[in-house]
N, C-alpha and C positions, 0 to 999 in steps of 0.2 A: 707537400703542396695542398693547400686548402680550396676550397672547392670554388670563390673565387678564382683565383689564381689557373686553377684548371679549365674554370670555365673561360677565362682570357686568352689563356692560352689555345684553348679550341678555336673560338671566335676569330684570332690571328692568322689560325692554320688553314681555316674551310671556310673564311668570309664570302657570299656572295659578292663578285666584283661587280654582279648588273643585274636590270630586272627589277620587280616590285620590291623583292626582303634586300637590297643590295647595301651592305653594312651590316647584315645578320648571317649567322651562320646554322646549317642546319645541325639541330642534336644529336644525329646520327648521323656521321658523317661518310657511311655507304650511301644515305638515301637521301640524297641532295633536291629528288623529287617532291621530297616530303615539307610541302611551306607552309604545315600549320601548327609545326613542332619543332621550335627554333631555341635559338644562344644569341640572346641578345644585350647590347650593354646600355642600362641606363644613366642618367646623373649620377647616382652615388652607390649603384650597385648592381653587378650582372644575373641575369637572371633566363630561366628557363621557361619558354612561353609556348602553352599550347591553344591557338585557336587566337582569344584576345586574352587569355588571362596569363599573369606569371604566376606559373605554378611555384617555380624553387626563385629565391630572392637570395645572393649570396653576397656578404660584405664583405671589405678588405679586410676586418680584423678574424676572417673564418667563421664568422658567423652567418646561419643560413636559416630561410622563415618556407618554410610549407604552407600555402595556402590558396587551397582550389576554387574559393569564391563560392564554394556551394554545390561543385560538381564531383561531389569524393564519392559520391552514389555511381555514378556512371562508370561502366567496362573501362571505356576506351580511357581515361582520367587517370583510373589505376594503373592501368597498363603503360602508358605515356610517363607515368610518374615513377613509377619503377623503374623502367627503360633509363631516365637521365639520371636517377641516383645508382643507378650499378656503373652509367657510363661516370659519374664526376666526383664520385667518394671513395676512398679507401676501405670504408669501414660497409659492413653486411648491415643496410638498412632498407625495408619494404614497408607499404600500404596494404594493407589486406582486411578482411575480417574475420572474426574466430564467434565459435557460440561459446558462449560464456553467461552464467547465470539463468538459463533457459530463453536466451536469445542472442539474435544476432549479434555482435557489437564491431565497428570499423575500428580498427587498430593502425598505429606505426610501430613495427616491431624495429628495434635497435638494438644490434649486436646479441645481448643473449636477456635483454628485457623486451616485452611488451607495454605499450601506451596504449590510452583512450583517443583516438585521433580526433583532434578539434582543427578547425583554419586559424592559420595564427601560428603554428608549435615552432617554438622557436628553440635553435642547437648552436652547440659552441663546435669549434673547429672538430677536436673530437666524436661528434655527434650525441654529447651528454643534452639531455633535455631542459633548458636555462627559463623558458617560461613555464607557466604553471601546468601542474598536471590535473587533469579532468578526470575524476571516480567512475568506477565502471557503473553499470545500474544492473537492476534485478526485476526481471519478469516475476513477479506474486498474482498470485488470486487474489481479486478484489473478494475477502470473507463476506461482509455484510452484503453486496450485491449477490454474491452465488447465496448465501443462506434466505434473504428476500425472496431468489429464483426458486429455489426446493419448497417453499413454505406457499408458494403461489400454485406450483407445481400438486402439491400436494392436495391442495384446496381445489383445483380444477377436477379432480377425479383421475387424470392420464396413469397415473400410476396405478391405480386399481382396476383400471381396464386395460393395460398395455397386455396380460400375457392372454388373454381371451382375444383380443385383435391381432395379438402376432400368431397365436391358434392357427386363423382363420385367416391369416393375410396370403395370398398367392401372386406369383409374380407378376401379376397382369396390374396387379393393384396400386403399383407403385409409381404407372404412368399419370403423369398427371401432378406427381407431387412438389411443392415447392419448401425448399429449407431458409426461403429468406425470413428471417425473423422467427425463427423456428423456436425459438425460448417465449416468442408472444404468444405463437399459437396453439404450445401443449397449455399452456399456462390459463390459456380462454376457451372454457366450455362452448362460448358459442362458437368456434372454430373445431367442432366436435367431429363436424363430418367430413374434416381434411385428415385427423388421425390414423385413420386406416393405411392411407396411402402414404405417409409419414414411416408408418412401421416396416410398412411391406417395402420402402426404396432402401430402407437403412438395411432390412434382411436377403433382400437380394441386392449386392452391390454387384453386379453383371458388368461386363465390359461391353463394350461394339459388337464384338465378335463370338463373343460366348458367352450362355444361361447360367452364373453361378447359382450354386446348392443353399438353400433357405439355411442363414447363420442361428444359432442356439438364440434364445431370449435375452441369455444375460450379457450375451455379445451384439445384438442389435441395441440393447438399452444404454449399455456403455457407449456404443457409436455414437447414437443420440442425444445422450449429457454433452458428451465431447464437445459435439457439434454446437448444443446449445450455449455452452458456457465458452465458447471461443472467444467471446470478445468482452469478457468477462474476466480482465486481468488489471494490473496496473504495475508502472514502472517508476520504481523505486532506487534511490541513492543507495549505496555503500560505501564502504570506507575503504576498497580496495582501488588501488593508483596505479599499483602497473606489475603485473602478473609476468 
């Protein structure tokens, strides 16, 4: 039975006979309370709708389209999506995300491969993948923007003065400090006299509750680069299609 055909056959079983959804059927058919995650049949094909969108699109010939409208970010979307593909396939198929090349990436895992999940993915009755596949991507350092950073960095002077200021930094010093933009402001001399208080928040990372112990120099500076170069990346194509 293709998924179609399953989903007709629910929709026959647990039809609302009255009421607002009356000619729909709930997707779960314990929770008949539940009227915003339905089995519904359209002109030429049934489908599984949560909220106003049809999340799962199934056609007679077993063929079925995933597509969340833009909602594949959201908890409740995956969860919902999951829920009718365990309740209306044979086959072990989920939406989830995995890290993969130094970032997040949304997948649809199928049987014993992984996908790049796009809206749109369209599967034959077997749940083989019949539209195109989408490349995973890769988190890189943007080089010439971080070697820019270092060569400004170094022209400011902050490196020649960081281990005489972390000397000298105590934890009182780091109230007051702000890290927004914190790659503009070791970078500019004249932002010379927020430095102090820069070094001293990065060397005592304190919680709410308790004084942490002043970290070594070359463990505040690392903090620091981290920090600065955070958004100092870019994402990049590969030529990998389904892990």
């Amino acid at each position: 039975m293709n998924m179609y055909q399953h989903l007709k056959q629910h929709l026959e079983r647990y039809v609302y006979k009255r009421g607002a959804n009356k000619g729909d059927a709930p997707a779960n058919k314990n929770q008949r309370w539940r009227n915003n995650f339905l089995v519904v049949e359209r002109n030429d094909y049934m489908a599984v709708r949560l909220w106003r969108t049809d999340i799962i699109k199934a056609y007679p010939d077993g063929t079925f389209v995933i597509d969340t409208e833009g909602y594949s970010l959201h908890s409740t979307t995956v969860i919902r999506m999951n829920d009718a593909l365990g309740y209306f396939l044979p086959h072990s198929m989920w939406m989830g995300s995995m890290k993969k090349f130094s970032m997040s990436q949304k997948i649809m895992a199928v049987k014993d491969k992984k996908y790049r999940f796009y809206d749109g993915m369209k599967f034959d009755a077997d749940c083989n993948l019949i539209s195109e596949k989408k490349c995973f991507e890769r988190r890189c350092v943007n080089k010439a923007e971080t070697k820019e950073f270092l060569n400004e960095l170094k022209e400011s002077g902050f490196r020649e003065v960081f281990n005489v200021l972390w000397s000298q930094a105590t934890h009182d010093d780091r109230y007051g400090a702000s890290t927004h933009r914190l790659d503009e402001t070791i970078t500019n001399p004249d932002k010379s006299d927020e430095w102090m208080k820069i070094i001293a928040y990065f060397s005592f990372r304190s919680s709410y509750y308790s004084r942490a112990d002043k970290v070594d120099p070359k463990t505040a500076w690392a903090s620091i680069m981290q920090s600065a170069k955070k958004d100092m990346y870019v994402v990049l194509p590969t030529d990998i299609y389904e892990v």
